[in-house]
C-alpha positions in Angstrom: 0.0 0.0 0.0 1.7 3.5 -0.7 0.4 6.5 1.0 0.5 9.7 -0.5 2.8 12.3 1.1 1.6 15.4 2.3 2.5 18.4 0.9 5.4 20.6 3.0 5.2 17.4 5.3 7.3 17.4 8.0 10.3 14.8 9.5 12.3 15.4 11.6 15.8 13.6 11.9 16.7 12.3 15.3 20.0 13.7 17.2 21.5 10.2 17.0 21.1 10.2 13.7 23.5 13.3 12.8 25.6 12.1 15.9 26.2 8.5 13.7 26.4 10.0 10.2 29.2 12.4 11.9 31.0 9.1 13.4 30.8 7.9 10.0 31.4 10.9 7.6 34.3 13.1 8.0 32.4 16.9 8.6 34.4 20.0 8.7 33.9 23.6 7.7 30.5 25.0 6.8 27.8 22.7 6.2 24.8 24.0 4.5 21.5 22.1 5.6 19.0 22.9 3.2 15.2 21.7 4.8 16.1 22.6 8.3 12.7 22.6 9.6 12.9 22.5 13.4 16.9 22.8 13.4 17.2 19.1 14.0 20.6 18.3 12.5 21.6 22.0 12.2 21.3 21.7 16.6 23.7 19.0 16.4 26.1 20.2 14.1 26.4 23.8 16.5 26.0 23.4 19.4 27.1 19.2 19.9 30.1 19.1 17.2 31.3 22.8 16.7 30.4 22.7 12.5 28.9 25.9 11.5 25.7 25.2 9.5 23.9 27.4 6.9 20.4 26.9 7.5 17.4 27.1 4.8 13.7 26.1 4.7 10.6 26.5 2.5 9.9 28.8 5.2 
């Protein structure tokens, strides 16, 4: 069964998932984050793991 997505629908990624890609990716510099939403990952990346991040949004 598929179910349609809503439009501007909203998910939000869990800390422990930035904290894992980070463990897994090598992040430095300015990371842009471009559906920021609630500032999820953006959260993370500041204030947990000192990378600056460039928010955006559709709003």
């Amino acid at each position: 069964m598929v179910v349609p997505r809503v439009l501007n629908d909203f998910y939000p990624t869990p800390a422990t998932v930035t904290e894992k890609l980070h463990n897994s990716v090598f992040i430095s510099g300015n990371v842009f984050e471009p559906c920021v939403g609630n500032n999820a990952v953006t959260d993370v990346l500041n204030q947990c793991l000192g990378i600056t991040a460039i928010e955006s949004d559709l709003r």
